[in-house]
N, CA, C and O atoms as a GROMACS GRO file, in nm:
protein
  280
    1UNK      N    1   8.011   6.000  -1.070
    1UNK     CA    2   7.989   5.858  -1.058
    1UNK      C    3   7.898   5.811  -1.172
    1UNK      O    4   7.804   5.882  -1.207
    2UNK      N    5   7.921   5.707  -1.223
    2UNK     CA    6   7.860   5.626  -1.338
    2UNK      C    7   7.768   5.522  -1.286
    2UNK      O    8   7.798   5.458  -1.185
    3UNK      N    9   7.626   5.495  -1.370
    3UNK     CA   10   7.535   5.430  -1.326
    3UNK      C   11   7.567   5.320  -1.409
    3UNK      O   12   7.606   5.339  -1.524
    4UNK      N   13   7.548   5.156  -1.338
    4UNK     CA   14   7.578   5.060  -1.461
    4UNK      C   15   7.486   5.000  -1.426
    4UNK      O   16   7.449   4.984  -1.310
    5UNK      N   17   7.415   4.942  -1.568
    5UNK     CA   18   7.274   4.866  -1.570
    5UNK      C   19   7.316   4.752  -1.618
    5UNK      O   20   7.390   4.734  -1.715
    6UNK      N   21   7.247   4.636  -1.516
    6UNK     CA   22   7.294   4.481  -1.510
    6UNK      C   23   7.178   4.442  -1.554
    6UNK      O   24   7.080   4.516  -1.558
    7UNK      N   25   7.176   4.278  -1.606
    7UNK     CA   26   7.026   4.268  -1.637
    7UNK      C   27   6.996   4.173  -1.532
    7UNK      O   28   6.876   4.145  -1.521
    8UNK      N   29   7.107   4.098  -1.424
    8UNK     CA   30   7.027   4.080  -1.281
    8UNK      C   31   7.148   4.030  -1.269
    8UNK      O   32   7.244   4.012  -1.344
    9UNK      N   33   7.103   3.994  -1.057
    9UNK     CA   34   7.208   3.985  -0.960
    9UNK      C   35   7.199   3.861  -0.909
    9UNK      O   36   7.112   3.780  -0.940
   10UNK      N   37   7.290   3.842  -0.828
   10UNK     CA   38   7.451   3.895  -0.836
   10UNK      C   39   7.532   3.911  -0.940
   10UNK      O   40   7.492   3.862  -1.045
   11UNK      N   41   7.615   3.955  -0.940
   11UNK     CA   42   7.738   3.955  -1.027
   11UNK      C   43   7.889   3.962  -0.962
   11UNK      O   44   7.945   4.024  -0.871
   12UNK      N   45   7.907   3.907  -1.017
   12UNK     CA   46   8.052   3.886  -0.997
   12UNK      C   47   8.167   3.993  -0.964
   12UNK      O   48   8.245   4.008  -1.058
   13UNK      N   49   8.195   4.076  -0.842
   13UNK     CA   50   8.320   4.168  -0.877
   13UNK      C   51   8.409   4.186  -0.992
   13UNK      O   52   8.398   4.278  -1.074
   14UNK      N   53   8.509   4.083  -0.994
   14UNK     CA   54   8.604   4.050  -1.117
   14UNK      C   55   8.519   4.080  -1.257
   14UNK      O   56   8.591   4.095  -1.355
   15UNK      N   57   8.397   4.089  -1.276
   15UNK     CA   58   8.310   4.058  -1.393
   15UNK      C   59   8.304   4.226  -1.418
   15UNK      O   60   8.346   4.284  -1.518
   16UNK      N   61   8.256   4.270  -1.331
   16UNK     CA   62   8.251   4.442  -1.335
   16UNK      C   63   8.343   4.501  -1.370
   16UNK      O   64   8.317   4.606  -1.429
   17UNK      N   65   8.480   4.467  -1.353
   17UNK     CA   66   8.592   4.527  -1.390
   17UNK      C   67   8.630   4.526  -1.489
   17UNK      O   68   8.686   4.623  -1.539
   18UNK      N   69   8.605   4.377  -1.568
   18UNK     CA   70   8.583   4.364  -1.677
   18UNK      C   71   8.529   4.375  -1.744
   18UNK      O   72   8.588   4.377  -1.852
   19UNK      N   73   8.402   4.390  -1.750
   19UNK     CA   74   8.310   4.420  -1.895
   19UNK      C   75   8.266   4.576  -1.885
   19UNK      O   76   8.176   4.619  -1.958
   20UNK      N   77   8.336   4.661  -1.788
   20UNK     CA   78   8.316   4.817  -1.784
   20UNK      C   79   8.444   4.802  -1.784
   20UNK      O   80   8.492   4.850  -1.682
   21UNK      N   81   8.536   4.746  -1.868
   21UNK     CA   82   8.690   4.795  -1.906
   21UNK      C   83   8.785   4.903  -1.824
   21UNK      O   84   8.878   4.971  -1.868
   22UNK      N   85   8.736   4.896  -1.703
   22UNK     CA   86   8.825   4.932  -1.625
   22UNK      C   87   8.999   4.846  -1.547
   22UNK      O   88   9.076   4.866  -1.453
   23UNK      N   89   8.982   4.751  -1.662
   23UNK     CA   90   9.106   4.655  -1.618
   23UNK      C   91   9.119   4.605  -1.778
   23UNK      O   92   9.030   4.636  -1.858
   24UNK      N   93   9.238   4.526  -1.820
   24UNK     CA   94   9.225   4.491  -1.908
   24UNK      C   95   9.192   4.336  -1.979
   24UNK      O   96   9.190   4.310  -2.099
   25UNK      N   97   9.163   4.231  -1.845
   25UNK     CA   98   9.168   4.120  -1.871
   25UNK      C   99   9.086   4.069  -1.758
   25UNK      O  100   9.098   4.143  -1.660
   26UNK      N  101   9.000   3.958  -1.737
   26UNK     CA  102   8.982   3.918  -1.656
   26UNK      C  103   9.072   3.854  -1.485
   26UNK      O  104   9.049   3.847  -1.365
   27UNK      N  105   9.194   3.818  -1.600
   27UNK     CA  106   9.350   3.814  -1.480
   27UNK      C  107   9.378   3.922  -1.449
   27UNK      O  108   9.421   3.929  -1.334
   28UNK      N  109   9.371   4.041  -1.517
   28UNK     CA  110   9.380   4.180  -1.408
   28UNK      C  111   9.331   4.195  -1.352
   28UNK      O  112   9.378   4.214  -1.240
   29UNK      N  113   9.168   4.203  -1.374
   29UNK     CA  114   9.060   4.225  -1.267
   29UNK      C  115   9.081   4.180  -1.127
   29UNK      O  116   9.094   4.247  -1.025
   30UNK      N  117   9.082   4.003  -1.149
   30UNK     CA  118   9.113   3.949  -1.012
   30UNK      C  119   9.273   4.021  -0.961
   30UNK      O  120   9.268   4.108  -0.874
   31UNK      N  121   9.401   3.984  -1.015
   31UNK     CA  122   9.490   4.089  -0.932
   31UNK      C  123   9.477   4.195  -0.834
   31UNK      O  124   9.523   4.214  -0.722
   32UNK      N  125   9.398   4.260  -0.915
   32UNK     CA  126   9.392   4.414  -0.869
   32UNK      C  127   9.301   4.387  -0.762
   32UNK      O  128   9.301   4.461  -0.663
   33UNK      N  129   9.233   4.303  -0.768
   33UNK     CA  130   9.099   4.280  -0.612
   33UNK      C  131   9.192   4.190  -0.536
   33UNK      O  132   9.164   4.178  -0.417
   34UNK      N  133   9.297   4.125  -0.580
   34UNK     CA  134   9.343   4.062  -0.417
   34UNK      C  135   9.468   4.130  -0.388
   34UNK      O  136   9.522   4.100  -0.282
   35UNK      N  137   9.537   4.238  -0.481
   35UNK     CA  138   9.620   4.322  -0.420
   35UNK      C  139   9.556   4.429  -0.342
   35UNK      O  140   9.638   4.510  -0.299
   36UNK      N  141   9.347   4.471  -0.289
   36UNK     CA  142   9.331   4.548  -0.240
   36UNK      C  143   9.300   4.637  -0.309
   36UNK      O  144   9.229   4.704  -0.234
   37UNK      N  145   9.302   4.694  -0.419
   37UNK     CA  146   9.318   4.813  -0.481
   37UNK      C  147   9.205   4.849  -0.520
   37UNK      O  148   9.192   4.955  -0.581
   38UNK      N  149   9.061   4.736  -0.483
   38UNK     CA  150   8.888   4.799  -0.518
   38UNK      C  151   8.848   4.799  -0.392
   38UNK      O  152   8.870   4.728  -0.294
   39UNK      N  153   8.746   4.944  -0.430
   39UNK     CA  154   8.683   4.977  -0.275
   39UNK      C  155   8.522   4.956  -0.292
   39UNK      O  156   8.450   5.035  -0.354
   40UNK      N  157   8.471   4.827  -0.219
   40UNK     CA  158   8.313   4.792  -0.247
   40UNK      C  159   8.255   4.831  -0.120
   40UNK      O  160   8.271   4.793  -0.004
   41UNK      N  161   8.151   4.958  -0.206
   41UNK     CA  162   8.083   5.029  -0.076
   41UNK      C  163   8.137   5.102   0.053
   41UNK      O  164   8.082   5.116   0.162
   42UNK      N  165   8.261   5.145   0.005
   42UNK     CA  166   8.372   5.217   0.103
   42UNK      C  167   8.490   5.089   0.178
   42UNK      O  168   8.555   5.110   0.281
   43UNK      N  169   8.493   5.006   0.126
   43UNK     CA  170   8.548   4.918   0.248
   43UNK      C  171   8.636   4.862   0.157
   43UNK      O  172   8.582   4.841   0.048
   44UNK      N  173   8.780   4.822   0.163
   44UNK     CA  174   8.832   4.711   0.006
   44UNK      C  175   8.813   4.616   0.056
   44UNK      O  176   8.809   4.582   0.174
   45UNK      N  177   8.794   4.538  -0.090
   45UNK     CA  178   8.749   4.395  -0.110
   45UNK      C  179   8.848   4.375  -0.157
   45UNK      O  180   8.910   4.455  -0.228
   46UNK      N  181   8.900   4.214  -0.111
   46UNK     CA  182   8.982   4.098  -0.149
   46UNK      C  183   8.902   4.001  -0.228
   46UNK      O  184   8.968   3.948  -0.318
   47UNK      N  185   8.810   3.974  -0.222
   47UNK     CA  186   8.749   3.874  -0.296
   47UNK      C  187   8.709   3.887  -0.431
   47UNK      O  188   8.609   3.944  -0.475
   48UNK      N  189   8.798   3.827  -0.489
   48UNK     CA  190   8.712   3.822  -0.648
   48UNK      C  191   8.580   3.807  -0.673
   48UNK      O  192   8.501   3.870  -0.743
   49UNK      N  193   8.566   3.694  -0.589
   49UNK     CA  194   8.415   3.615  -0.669
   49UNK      C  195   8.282   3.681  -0.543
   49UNK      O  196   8.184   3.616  -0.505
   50UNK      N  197   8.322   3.836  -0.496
   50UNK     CA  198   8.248   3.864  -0.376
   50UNK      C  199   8.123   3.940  -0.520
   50UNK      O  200   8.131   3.986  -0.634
   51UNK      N  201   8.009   3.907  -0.401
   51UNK     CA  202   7.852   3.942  -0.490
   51UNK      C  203   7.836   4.034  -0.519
   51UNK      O  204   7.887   4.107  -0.435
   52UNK      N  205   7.787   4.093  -0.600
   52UNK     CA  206   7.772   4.291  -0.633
   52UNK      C  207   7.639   4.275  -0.633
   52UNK      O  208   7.605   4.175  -0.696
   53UNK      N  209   7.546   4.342  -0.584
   53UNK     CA  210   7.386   4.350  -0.593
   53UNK      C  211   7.363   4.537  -0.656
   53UNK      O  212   7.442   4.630  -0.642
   54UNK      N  213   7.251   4.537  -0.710
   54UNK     CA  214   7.181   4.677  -0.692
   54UNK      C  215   7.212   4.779  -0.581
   54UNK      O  216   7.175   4.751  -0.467
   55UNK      N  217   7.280   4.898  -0.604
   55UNK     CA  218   7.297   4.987  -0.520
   55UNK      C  219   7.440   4.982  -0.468
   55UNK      O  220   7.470   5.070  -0.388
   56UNK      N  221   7.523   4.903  -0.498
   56UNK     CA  222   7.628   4.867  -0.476
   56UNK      C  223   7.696   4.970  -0.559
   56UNK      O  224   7.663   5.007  -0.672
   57UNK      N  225   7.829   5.023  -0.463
   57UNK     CA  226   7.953   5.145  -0.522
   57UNK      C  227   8.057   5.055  -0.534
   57UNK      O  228   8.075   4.969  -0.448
   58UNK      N  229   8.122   5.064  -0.623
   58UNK     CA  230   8.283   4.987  -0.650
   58UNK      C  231   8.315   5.050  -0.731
   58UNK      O  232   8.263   5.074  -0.840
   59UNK      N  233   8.455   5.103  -0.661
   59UNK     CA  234   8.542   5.174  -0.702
   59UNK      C  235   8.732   5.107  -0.730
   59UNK      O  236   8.795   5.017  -0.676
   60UNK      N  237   8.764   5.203  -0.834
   60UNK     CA  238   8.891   5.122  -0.871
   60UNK      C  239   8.930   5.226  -0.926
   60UNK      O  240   8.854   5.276  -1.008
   61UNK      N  241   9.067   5.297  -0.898
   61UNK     CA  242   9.161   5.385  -0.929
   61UNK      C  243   9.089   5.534  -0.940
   61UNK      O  244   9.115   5.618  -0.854
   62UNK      N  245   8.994   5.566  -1.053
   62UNK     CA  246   8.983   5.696  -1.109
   62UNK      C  247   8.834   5.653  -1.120
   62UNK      O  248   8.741   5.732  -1.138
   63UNK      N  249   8.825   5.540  -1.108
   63UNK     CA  250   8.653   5.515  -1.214
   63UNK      C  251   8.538   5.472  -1.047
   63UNK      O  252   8.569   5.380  -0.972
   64UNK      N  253   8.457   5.530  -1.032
   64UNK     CA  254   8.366   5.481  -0.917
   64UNK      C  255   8.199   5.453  -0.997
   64UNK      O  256   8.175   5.549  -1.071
   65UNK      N  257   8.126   5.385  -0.998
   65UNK     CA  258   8.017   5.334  -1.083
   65UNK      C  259   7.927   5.296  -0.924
   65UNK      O  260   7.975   5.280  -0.812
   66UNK      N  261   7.787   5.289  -0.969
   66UNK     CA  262   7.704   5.213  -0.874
   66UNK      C  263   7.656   5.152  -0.988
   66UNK      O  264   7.658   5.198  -1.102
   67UNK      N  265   7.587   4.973  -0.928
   67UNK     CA  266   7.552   4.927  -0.962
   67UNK      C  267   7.406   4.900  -0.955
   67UNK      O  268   7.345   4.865  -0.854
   68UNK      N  269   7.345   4.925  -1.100
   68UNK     CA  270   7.163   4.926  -1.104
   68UNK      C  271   7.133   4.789  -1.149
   68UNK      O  272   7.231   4.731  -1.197
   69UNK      N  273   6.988   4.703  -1.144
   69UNK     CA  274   6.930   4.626  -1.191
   69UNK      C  275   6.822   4.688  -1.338
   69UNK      O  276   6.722   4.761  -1.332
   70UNK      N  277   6.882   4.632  -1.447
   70UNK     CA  278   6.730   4.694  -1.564
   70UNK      C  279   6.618   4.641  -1.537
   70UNK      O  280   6.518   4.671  -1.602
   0.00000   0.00000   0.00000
């Protein structure tokens, strides 16, 4: 698992996917979160615009990251 350092919270789901290039576009990002296919904190999320805080796991295909505050 990969540690990602934000410089503060919330953030945006869709935003994570994107700027840790685990999708290739911001229109993928959201896709792929309302077809189900990210798991935030064990559970999938539908919501794009759902909050990511510190300590937060989201996962998507192969790549799982927690999310830190710098």
């Amino acid at each position: 698992m990969r540690e990602i350092k934000i410089l503060e919270e919330p953030i945006e789901l869709y935003k994570i996917l994107k700027f840790e290039n685990m999708v290739g576009s911001g229109g993928e990002a959201k896709y792929v979160i309302s077809e189900g296919q990210v798991i935030v904190n064990g559970k999938i999320e539908t919501r794009k615009r759902k909050k990511i805080f510190s300590g937060d796991i989201v996962e998507f295909g192969e790549n799982k990251i927690r999310i830190q505050v710098k």
